[in-house]
C-alpha positions in Angstrom: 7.6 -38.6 -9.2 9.2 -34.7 -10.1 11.1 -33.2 -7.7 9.3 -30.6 -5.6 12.3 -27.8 -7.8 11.0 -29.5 -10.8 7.6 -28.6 -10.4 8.1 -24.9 -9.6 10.5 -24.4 -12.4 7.7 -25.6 -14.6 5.3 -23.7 -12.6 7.7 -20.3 -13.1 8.1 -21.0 -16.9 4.4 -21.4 -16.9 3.9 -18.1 -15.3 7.1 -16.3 -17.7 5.3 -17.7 -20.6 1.5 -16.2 -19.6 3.4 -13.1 -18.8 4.8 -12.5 -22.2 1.2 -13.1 -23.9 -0.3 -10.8 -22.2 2.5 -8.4 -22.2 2.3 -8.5 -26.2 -1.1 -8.1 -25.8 -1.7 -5.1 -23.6 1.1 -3.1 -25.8 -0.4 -3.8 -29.0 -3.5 -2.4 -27.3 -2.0 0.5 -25.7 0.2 1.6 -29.1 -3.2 1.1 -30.8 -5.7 3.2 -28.6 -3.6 5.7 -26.0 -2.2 8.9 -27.6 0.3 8.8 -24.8 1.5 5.8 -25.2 1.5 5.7 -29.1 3.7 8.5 -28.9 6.0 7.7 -26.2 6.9 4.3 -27.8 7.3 6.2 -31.0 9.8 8.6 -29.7 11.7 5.8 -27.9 11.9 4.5 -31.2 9.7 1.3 -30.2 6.8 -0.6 -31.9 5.2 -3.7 -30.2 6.8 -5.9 -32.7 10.0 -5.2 -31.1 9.4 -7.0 -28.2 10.9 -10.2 -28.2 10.7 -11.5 -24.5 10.1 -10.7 -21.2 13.4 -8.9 -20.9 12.7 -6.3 -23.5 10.5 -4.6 -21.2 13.0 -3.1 -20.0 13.4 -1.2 -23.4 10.0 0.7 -22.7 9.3 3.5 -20.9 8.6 4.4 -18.0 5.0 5.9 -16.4 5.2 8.4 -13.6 1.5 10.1 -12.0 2.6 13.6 -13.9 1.5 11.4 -17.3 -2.2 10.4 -16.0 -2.0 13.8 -14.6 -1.4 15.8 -18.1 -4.2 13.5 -19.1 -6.6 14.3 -16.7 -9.3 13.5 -16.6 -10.2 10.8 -19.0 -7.3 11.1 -21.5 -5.3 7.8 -20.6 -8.1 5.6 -21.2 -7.4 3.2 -23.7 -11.0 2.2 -24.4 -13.7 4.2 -25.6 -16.2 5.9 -23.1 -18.9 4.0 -23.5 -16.9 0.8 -22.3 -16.0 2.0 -19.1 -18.1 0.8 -16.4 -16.3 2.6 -13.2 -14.4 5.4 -12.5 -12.2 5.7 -9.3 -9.5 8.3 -8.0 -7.1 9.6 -6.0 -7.4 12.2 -3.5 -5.3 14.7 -5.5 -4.2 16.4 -2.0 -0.7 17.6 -4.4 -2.8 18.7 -7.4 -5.1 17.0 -9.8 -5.9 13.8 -8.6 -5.4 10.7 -10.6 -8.2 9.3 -12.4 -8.7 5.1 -13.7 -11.5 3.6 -15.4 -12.7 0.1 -15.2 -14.4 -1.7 -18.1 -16.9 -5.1 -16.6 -14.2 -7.4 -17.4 -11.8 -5.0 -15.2 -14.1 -5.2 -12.6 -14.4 -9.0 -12.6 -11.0 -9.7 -12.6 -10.0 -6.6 -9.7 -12.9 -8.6 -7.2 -11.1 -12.2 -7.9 -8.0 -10.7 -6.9 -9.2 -9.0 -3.9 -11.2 -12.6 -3.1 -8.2 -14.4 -3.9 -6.1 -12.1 -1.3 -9.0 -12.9 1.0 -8.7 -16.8 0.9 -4.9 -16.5 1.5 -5.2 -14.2 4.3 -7.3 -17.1 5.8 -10.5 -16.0 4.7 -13.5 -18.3 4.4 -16.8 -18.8 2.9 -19.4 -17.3 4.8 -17.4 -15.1 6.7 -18.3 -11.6 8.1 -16.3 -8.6 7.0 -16.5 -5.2 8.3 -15.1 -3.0 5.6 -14.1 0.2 7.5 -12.1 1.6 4.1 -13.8 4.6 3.0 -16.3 4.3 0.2 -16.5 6.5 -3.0 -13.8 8.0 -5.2 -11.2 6.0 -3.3 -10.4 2.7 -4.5 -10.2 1.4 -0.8 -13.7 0.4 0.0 -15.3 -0.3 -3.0 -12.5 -2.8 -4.2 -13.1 -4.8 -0.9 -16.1 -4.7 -1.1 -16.8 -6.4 -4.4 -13.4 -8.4 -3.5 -15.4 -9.9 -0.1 -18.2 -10.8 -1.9 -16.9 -12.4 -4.8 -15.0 -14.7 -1.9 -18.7 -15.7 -0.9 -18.2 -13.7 2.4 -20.4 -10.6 4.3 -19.7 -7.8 3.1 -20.7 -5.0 6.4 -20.2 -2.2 4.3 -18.9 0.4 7.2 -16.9 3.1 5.3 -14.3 5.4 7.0 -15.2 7.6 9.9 -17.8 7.4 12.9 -15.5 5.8 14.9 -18.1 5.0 18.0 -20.3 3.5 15.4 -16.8 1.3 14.1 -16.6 -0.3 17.7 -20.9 -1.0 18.3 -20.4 -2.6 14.6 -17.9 -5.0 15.5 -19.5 -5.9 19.2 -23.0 -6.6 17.6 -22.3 -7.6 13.9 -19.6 -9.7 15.2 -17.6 -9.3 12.1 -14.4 -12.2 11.7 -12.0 -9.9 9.4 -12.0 -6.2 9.2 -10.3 -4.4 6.1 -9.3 -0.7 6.4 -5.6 1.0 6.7 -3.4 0.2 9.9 -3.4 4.0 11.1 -6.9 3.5 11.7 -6.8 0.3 13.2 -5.2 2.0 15.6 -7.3 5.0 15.9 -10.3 1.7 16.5 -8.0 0.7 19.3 -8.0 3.6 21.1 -11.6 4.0 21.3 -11.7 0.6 22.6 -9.7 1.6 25.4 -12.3 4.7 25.7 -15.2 2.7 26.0 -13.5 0.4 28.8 -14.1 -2.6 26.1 -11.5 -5.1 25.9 -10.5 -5.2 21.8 -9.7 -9.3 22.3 -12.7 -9.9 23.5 -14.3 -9.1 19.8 -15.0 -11.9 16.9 -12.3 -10.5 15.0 -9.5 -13.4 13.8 -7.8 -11.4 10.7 -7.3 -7.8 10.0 -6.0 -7.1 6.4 -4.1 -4.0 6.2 -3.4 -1.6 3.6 -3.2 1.7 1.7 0.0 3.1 3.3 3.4 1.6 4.6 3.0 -0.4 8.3 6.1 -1.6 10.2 6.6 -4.9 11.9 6.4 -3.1 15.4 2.6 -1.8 14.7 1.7 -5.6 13.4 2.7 -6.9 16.5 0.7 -3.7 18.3 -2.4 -4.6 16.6 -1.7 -8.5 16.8 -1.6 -8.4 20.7 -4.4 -5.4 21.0 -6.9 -7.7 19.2 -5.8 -11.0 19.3 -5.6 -11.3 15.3 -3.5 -12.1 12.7 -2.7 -9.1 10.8 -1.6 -9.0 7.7 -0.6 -6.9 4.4 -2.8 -6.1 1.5 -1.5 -3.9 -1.7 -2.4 -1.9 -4.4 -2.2 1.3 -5.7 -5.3 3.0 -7.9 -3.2 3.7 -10.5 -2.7 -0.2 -11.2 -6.0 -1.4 -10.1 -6.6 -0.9 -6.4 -6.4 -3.1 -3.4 -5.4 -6.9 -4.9 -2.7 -6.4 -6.2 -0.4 -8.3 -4.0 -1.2 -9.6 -0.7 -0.1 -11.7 2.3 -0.3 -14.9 3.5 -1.8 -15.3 7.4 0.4 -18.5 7.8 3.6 -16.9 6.7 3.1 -13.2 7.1 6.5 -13.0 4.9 5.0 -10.1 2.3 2.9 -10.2 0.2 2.5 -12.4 -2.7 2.4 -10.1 -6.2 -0.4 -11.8 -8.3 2.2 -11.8 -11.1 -0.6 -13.3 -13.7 -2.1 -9.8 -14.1 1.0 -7.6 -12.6 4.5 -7.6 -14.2 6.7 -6.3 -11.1 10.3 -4.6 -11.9 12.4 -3.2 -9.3 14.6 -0.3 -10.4 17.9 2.3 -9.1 15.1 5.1 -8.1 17.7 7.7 -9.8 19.5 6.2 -13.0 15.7 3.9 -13.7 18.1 0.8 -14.4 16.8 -2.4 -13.4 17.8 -4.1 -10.5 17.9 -8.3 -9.8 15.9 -10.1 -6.9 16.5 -9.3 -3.6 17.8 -5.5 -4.6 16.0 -2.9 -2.7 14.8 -0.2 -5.4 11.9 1.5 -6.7 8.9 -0.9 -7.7 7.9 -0.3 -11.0 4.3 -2.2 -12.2 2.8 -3.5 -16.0 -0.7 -4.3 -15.5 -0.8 -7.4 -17.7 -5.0 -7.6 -18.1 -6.7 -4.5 -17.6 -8.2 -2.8 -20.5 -9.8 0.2 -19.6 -6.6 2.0 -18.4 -3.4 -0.3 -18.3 -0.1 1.2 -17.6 3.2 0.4 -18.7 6.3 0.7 -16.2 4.0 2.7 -13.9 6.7 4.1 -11.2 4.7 3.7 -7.4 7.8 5.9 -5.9 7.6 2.8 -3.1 10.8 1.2 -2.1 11.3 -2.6 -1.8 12.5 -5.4 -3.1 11.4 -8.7 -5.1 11.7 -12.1 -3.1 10.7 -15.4 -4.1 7.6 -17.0 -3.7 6.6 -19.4 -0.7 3.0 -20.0 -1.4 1.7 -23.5 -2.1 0.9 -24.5 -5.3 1.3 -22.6 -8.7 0.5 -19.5 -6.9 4.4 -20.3 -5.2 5.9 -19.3 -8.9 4.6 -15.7 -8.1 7.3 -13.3 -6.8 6.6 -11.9 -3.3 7.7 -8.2 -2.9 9.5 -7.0 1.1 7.9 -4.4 3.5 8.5 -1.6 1.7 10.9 0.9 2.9 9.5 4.1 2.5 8.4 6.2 -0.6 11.0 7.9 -2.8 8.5 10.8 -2.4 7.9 10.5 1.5 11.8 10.8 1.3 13.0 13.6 3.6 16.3 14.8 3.6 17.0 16.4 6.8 21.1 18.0 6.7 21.9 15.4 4.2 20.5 12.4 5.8 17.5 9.9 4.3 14.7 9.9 6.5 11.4 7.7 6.0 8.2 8.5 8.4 8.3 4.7 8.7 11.6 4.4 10.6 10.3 7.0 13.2 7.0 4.9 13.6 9.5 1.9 14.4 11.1 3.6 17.1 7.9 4.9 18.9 7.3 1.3 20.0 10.3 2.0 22.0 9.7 4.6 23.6 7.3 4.3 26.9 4.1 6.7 27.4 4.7 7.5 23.2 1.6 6.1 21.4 2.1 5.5 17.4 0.3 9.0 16.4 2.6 11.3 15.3 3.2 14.0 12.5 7.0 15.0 11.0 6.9 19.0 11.0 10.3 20.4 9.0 10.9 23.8 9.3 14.2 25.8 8.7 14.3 28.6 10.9 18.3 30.0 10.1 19.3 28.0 7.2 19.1 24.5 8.5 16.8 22.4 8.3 15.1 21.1 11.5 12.9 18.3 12.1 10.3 18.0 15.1 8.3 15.2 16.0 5.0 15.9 17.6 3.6 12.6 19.0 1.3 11.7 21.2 1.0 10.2 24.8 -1.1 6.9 25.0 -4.1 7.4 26.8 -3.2 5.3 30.0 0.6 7.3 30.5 -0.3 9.9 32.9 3.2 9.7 34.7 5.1 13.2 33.2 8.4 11.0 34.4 7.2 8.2 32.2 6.6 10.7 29.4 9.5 12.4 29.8 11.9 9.1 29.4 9.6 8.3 26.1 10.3 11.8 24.8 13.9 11.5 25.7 14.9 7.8 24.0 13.1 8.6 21.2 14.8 12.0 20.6 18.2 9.8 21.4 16.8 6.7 19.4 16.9 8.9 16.0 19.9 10.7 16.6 21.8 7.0 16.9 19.9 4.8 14.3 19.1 7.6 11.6 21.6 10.6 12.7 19.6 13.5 13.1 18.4 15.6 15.7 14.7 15.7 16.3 13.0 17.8 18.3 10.2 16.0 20.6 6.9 17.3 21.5 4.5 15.5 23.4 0.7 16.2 22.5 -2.3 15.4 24.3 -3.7 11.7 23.8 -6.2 12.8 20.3 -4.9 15.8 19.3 -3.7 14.9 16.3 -6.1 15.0 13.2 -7.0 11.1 12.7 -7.4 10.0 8.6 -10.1 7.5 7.5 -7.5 6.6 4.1 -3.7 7.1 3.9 -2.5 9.0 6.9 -0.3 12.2 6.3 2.5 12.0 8.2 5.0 15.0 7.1 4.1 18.3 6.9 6.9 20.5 5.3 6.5 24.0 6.6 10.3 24.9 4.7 9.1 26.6 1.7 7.7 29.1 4.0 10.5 29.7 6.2 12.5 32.6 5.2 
């Protein structure tokens, strides 16, 4: 009998060799029908025939959002109108949005993915789940939604928003898993709180969480809220949506990169070299199968690293990726220290009274920058001493684990503006300071 090594070698060389095909593939495709790309690989002095192995990637370049952007809005398709079966994009809150096209066979294989993140999440056939992603031009809802049925569950197609209705959903529909971003998991929480319900007294067994980063500290906040297993779902609409790597419920370890239709690279964020396993860097993404709109070395400006696999089966060979760290872009830079909104959500499940709702305002009043952090008090802190103590650690918390000063401000339990997708957390006033 082969050693258990044996078998995932052959398993990884299984999975190196599929990669390659399908790399060959989606180049000769993309030289062949995307104006961008045909003349990026020209000037880079590439054709697809010079791409020997996997390695060679490496020798093309790179995709950032100002591309899709210059292209906007159907310009980076790489198949002709006509095939395209579904458009999706971003919110464009920093200009044009991004826009992606789907053709049928897209589709197909973007709800397996989502199904097969599902099942290893601990999903099962016949399952309720109680989509609360919004629906529409972001990829969020929609992707679940074809993902949940293609998994043979219930789909309970909630949307974003209507956050009394989100509670009466899950009390009477009695849903198992609920899908929609951690922020407003939270948001969920609080109005269980409001209507005196206890949240793990629901149905609810798994939450799968995604669309923006999420600490440890606020899985273990929703985990003992709810009485769940939480865990990580990613994707970006740019590469295809939600699917493209998720987490296992058993090992909640990061999630698993479906490397059969995703080719992951993690890269120095400043000189674009390439960076081995285990190397935190920029993650880079090939999308291996799509047709309607694949990208090549698309940079996601998120910040991570590649770990190996530790699911069962062939599905171990695939690479899993760590929490990521921040976003290049999210990247403040307060007196010359890195600062990620992610590291202050850490602390605030410190700090007592301090509930995980907060906004980064940078300002710079006389020449230097300043940060303040406006967060708010839980809804059951109504001791100003208790509040005070929260506001004091966590102003001393980030001065000795991140090294700057913060200012504090303590807000009213729901005065900060709650967000059905990805939650904005900075807001950079310093281009208006004189």
């Amino acid at each position: 009998m082969p050693e258990t090594g044996m078998i995932q070698s052959t398993a990884t060389d299984q999975l190196r060799a599929l990669q390659f095909a399908n790399l060959q593939s989606v180049i000769a495709h993309v030289f062949e029908n995307n104006a961008h790309y045909h003349e990026a690989f020209a000037k880079s002095g590439i054709t697809p025939g010079d791409i020997k192995n996997l390695s060679d990637i490496a020798r093309l370049p790179f995709t950032t959002k100002a591309d899709l952007r210059a292209h906007y809005p159907f310009g980076f398709f790489s198949v002709p109108m006509d095939q395209v079966r579904r458009i999706h994009a971003s919110s464009g809150t920093t200009g044009k949005p991004t826009v992606v096209g789907y053709t049928e066979a897209d589709l197909k294989v973007w709800a397996s993915l989502v199904a097969r993140s599902i099942q290893v999440a601990g999903g099962k056939p016949g399952m309720k789940v109680h989509v609360a992603y919004g629906y529409g031009l972001f990829t969020g809802g929609l992707g679940a939604h074809y993902g949940v049925e293609e998994a043979g569950c219930t789909v309970i197609p909630m949307s974003g928003g209507q956050t009394e209705k989100q509670v009466q959903m899950i009390m009477d529909f009695q849903p198992d898993i609920i899908m929609v971003t951690p922020s407003y998991m939270l948001t969920i929480l609080d109005e269980f709180h409001k209507q005196g319900l206890d949240p793990r007294a629901t149905s609810l067994k798994i939450g799968i969480f995604g669309a923006e980063p999420w600490t440890d500290a606020m899985r273990h906040e929703i985990e003992s809220a709810f009485g769940i297993d939480a865990v990580d779902i990613y994707g970006l609409s740019e590469v295809m949506g939600p699917g493209v790597a998720s987490e296992s419920a058993i090992m909640k370890d990061g999630p698993t990169i479906w490397e059969d239709h995703f080719y992951p690279e993690i890269i120095n964020p400043i000189t674009g070299a390439v960076l081995p396993d285990g190397e935190i860097g920029e993650l880079v993404f090939t999308s291996l199968t799509k047709q309607a709109m694949p990208v090549i070395r698309y940079r996601t400006r998120d910040l991570t690293c590649l770990l190996p696999g530790t699911l069962s089966g062939p599905l171990g060979a695939m690479r899993r990726m760590g929490r990521i760290r921040g976003r290049s872009d999210d990247m403040m830079i307060i007196r010359g220290v890195n600062v990620f909104p992610t590291q202050i959500e850490e602390l605030l499940f410190r700090c007592p009274g301090l509930a995980p709702h907060f906004l980064i305002e940078l300002t710079r009043p006389h020449r230097m920058d300043e940060m303040t952090i406006k967060v708010e008090a839980r809804p059951d802190a109504t001791d100003d001493a208790s509040l005070l103590d929260g506001k004091t650690q966590l102003a001393a918390l980030v001065k000795e684990l991140i090294g700057v000063t913060a200012r504090v401000d303590i807000l009213m339990p729901g005065t900060l503006t709650r967000s059905v997708g990805k939650v904005q957390r900075i807001r950079d006033l310093r281009t208006l300071s004189p």
